[in-house]
C-alpha positions in Angstrom: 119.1 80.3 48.7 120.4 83.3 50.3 117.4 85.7 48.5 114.4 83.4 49.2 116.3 83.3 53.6 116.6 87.2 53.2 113.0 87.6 51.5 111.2 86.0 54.3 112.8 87.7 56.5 112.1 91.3 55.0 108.6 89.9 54.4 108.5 89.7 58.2 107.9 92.9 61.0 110.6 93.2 63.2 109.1 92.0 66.1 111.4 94.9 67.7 109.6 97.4 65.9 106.1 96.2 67.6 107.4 97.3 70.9 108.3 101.0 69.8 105.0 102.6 70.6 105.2 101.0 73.7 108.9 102.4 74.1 107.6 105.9 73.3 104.8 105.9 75.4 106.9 104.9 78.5 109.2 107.5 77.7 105.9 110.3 77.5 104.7 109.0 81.1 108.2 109.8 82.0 108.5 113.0 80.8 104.9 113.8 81.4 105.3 112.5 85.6 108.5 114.7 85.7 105.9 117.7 84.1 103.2 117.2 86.5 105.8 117.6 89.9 106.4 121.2 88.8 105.7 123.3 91.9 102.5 125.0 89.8 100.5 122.0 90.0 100.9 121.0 94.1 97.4 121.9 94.9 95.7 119.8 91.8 94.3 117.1 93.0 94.0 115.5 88.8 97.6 115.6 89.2 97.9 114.2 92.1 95.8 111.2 90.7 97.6 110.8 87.5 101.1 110.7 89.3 99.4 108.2 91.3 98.3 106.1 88.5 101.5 106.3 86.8 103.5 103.2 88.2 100.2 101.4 87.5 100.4 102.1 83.9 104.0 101.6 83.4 103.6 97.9 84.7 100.7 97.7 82.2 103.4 98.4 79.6 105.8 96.0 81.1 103.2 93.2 81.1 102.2 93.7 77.7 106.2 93.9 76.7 106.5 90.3 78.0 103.2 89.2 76.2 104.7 90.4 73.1 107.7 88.7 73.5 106.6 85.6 74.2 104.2 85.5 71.6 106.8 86.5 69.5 109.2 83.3 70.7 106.6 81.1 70.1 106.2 82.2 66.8 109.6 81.4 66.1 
């Protein structure tokens, strides 16, 4: 009984595994915001945008984090 419990679950994607890229990509807007508010790019205005449209897409990532997860509670 134990193989056929264990075998569905390997069958299965760690439904913590689906939120990686989003995990990664939070981490690049991160990195990337922290890049952009170098004193070398105070006059762009394209940066000035994108660290503009950064909480914006972070809370993008955040909704579809919950989406995921509560698709993935449903499932079970």
């Amino acid at each position: 009984m134990k193989r056929t419990v264990q075998a569905k679950t390997m069958s299965k994607p760690n439904k913590e595994l689906k939120m990686l890229p989003l995990l990664f990509v939070s981490i690049a807007l991160c990195i990337g915001g922290h890049f952009i508010l170098q004193p070398n790019y105070q006059d762009s205005h394209i940066a000035e945008y994108a660290l503009a449209a950064l909480p914006f897409l972070m809370f993008a990532i955040v909704i579809i984090a919950i989406r995921i997860a509560i698709k993935a509670d449903k499932e079970e």
